[in-house]
C-alpha positions in Angstrom: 29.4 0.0 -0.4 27.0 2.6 0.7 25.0 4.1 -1.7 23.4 6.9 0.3 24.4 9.8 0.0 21.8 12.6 0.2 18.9 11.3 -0.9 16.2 8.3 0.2 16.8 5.2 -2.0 13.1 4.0 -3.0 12.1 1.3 -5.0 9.8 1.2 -7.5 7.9 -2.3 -8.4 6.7 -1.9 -12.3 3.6 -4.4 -11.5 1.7 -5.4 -14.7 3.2 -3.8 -17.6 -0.5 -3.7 -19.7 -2.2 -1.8 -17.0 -1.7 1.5 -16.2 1.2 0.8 -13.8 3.8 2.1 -16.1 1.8 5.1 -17.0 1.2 6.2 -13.4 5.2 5.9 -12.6 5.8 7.9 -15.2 4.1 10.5 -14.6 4.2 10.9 -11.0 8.1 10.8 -11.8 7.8 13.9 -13.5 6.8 15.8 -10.7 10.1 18.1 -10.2 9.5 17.7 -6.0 10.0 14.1 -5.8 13.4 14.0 -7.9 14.7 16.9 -5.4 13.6 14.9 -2.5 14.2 11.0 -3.4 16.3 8.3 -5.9 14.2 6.4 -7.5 15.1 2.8 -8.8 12.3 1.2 -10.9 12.2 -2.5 -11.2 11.4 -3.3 -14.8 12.3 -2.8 -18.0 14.1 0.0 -19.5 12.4 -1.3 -23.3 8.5 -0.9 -21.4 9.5 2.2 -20.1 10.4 3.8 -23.3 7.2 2.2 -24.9 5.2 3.8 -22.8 7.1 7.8 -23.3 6.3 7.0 -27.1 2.9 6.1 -26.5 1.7 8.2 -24.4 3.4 11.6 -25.9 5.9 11.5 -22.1 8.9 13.5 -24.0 10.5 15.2 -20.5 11.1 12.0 -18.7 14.3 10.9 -18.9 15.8 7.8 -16.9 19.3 5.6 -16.5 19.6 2.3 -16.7 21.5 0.3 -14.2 22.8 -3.5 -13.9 22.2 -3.4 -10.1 21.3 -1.4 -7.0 25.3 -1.0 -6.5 24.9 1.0 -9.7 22.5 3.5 -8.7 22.7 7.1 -9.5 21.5 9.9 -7.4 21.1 12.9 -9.7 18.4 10.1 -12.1 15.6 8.1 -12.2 17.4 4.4 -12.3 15.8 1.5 -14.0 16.7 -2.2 -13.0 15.9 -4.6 -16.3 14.7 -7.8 -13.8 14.0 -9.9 -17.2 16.6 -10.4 -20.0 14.3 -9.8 -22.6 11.2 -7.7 -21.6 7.7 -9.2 -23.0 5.7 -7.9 -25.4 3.2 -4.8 -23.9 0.0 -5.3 -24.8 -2.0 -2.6 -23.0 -5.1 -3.7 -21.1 -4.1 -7.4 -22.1 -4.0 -10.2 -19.1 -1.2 -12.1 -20.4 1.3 -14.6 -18.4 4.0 -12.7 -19.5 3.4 -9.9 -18.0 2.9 -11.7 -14.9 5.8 -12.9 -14.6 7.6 -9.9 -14.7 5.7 -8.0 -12.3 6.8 -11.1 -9.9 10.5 -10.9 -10.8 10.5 -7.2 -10.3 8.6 -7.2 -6.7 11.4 -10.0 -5.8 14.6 -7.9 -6.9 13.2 -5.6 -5.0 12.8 -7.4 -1.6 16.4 -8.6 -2.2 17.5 -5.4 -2.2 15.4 -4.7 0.6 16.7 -7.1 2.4 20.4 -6.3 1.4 19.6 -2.9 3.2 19.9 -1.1 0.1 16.5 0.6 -0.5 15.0 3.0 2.1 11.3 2.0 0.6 9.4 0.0 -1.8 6.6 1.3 -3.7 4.5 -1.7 -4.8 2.8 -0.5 -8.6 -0.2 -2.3 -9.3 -0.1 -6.0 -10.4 -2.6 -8.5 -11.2 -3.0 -11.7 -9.2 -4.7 -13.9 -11.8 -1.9 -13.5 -14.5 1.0 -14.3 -11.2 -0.9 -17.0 -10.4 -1.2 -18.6 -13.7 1.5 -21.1 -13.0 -0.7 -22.6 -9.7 1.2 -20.0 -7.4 -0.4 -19.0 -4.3 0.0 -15.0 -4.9 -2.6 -13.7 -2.3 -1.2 -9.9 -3.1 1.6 -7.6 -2.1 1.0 -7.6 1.4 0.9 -11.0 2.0 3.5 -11.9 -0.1 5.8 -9.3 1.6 4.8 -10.9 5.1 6.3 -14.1 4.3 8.9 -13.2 2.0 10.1 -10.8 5.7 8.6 -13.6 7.9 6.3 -11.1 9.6 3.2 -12.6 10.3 1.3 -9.9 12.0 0.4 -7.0 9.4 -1.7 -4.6 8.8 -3.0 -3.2 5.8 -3.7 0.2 6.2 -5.2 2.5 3.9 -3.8 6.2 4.4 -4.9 9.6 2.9 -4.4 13.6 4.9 -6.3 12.9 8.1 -8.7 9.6 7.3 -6.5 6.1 7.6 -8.2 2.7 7.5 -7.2 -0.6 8.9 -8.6 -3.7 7.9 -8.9 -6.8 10.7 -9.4 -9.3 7.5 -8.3 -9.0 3.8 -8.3 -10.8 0.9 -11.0 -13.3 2.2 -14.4 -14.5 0.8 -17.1 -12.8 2.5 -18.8 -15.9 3.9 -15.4 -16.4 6.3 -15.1 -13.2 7.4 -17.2 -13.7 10.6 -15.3 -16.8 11.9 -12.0 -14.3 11.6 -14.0 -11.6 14.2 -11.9 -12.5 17.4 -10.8 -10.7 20.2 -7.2 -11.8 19.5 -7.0 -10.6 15.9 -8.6 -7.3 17.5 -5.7 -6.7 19.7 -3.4 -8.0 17.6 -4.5 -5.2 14.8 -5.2 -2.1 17.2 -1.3 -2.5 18.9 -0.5 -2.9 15.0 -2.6 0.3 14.1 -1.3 1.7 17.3 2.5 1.1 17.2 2.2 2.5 13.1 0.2 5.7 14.3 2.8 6.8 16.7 5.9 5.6 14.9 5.4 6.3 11.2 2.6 8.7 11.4 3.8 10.9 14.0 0.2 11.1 16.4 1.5 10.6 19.9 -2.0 10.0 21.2 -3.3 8.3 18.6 -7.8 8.3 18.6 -8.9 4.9 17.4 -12.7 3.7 15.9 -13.1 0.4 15.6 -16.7 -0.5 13.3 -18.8 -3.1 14.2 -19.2 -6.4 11.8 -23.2 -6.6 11.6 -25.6 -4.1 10.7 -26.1 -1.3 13.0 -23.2 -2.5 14.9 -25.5 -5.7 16.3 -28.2 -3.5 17.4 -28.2 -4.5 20.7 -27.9 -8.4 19.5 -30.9 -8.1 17.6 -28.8 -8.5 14.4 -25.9 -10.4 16.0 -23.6 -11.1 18.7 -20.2 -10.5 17.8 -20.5 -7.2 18.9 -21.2 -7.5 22.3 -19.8 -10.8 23.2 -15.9 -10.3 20.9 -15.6 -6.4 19.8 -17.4 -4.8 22.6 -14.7 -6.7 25.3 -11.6 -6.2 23.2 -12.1 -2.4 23.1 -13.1 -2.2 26.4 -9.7 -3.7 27.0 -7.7 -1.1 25.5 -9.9 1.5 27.2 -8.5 0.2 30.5 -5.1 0.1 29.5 -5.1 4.3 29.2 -5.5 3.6 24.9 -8.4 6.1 23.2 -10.0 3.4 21.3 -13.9 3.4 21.1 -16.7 1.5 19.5 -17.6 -0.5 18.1 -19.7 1.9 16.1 -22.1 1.0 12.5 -20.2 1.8 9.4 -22.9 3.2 7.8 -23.8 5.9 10.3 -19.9 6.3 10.8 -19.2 7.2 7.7 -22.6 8.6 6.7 -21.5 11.7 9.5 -18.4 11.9 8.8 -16.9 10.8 11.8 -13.4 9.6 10.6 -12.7 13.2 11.0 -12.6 12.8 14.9 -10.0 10.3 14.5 -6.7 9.3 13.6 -7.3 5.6 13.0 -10.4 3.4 12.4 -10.3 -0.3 12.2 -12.9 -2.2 10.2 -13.9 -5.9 10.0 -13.4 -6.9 6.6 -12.0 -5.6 3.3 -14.9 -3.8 1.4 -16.7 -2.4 4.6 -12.9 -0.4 4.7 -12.3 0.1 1.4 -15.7 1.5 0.1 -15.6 4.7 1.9 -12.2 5.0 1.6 -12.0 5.2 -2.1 -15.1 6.9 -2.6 -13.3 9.9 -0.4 -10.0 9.5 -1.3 -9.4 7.3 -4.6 -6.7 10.1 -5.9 -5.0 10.5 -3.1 -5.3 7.3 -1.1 -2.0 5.4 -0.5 -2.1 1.3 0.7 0.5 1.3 3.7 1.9 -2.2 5.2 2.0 -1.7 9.2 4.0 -3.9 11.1 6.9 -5.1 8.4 10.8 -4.2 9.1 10.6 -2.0 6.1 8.7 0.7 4.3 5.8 -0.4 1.6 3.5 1.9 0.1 1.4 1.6 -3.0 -1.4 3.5 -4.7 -5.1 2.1 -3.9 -6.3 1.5 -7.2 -5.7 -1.6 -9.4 -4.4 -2.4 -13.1 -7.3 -0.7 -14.6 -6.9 -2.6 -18.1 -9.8 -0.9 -19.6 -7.8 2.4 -19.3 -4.6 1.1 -20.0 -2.7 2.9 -22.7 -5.0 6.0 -23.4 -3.4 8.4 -21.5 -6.8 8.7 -18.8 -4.9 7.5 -15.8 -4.7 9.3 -12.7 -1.4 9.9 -11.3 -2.5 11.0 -8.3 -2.3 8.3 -6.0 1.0 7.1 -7.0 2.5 10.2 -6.5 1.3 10.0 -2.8 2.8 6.7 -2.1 5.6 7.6 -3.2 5.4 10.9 -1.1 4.3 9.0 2.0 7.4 6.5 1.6 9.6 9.5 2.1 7.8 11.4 4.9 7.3 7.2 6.8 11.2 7.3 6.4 12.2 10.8 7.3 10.3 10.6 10.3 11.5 7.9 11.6 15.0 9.1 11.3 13.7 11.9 13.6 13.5 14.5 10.6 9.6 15.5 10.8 7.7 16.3 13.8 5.3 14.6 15.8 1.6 15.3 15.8 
């Protein structure tokens, strides 16, 4: 059965039902654009979902629930109970419960995925302590999704209107980050970052940073040697190959001047020296992209923000652009947007 018709199918993983997950969905749901552009399927619970319209005052929201993806409904917003009985929501509560149903809803999803029946996934936030309560090794979504589609080279890329981020190491501890600095992961990440520029982004000459790993990129050695003896070849490399990829250049300065603005990608050594200036320039409208998997995953860059949870405060803003940059990734690669 094909269930296109007019409209991108995307997916919608709840995450953790006491954080603001719910609220977010919601209310980027509402926005009148997205339902004329996209079908949205939410992986939940239809009882959570109506918890949250009564507590939070959400009166114009209406939505459809459906038994399975075969179901789906292109003139609604669909919701896909993945429990039989939805756990109790306790906002800004780490429970088990809860965890377990932001697992069972990320893996309905990538069954339908993998059934070819959902265009995209957009990954709500979800807590990692609560999924891996039961001694399960839940690293995050985009780890999780590389096994689960047995894609081993990813990238997580953090993208916003003209600054995108790519991170050579992720979910690590700090103290291992160095040993992870090789020239292999750096190629293996710039093709990544450049393959994802040109394919889902539309830049057909993509401009590529790549920040050092010590302080002041090395300064010359004086601070450390990675630069010149691993990041300082593997650039050089893609230089000679025709590819505008420079560096390595000190995130502090980098960012300090502004210079993500003269590019269209920048790759940085570990998770926070990324994510820092990301968020502080583009928290609201910042969307966590998955390069290098056979399908579409987007999510908004913030967490579960328990302490919010429930009082109406949270910011829609980023979920509304993942889901928005799910539907441009996928219209453009059926040829529908132009290239840049």
């Amino acid at each position: 059965m094909n269930i296109r018709k007019n409209k991108p199918v995307i997916g919608i993983s709840i995450g953790d039902i006491n954080g603001i997950s719910v609220e977010v969905t919601l209310k980027a749901l509402q926005d009148n654009r997205l339902q004329k552009l996209v079908t949205p399927v939410i992986y939940g619970h239809g009882k959570v979902l109506t918890f949250y319209k009564k507590l939070l005052g959400i009166d114009d929201f209406n939505f459809m629930q459906i038994k399975s993806i075969e179901d789906v409904h292109h003139k609604k917003t669909n919701v896909i109970n993945v429990v039989q009985e939805s756990p109790e929501v306790v906002p800004g509560a780490e429970t088990a419960e809860a965890g377990k149903m932001a697992l069972a809803a990320l893996d309905q999803a990538i069954v339908d995925l993998k059934g070819g029946q959902l265009d995209a996934l957009v990954t709500a936030p979800l807590n990692k302590n609560n999924i891996n309560a039961e001694e399960q090794s839940f690293l995050g979504h985009t780890e999780y999704l590389a096994q689960a589609f047995e894609t081993p080279k990813t990238l997580m890329f953090m993208v916003s209107e003209g600054f995108r981020v790519g991170l050579l190491s992720t979910h690590v501890p700090l103290k291992e980050v160095a040993a992870l600095v090789t020239q292999a992961a750096i190629q293996e990440k710039l093709e990544l970052m450049l393959k994802s520029l040109k394919d889902d982004f539309g830049v057909l000459k993509p401009r590529i940073a790549v920040l050092g790993l010590n302080p002041h990129a090395g300064e010359e050695g004086l601070l450390g040697k990675e630069e010149e003896e691993i990041i300082t070849p593997a650039v050089n490399s893609f230089k000679e190959n025709g590819h505008l990829v420079f560096g390595p250049y000190p995130s502090d300065g980098f960012f300090g001047m502004m210079h993500q603005k003269k590019f269209d990608g920048i790759l940085a050594m570990y998770h926070d020296q990324g994510l820092i200036p990301f968020k502080a320039m583009a928290f609201e409208t910042g969307v966590n992209f998955t390069a290098g998997l056979p399908i579409i995953r987007t999510s908004p860059d913030h967490g579960t923000a328990y302490n919010i949870a429930g009082k109406n405060h949270a910011d829609e803003g980023s979920m509304r652009a993942a889901i928005f940059q799910a539907y441009e990734i996928i219209k453009r690669k059926q040829g529908e947007l132009e290239e840049v």
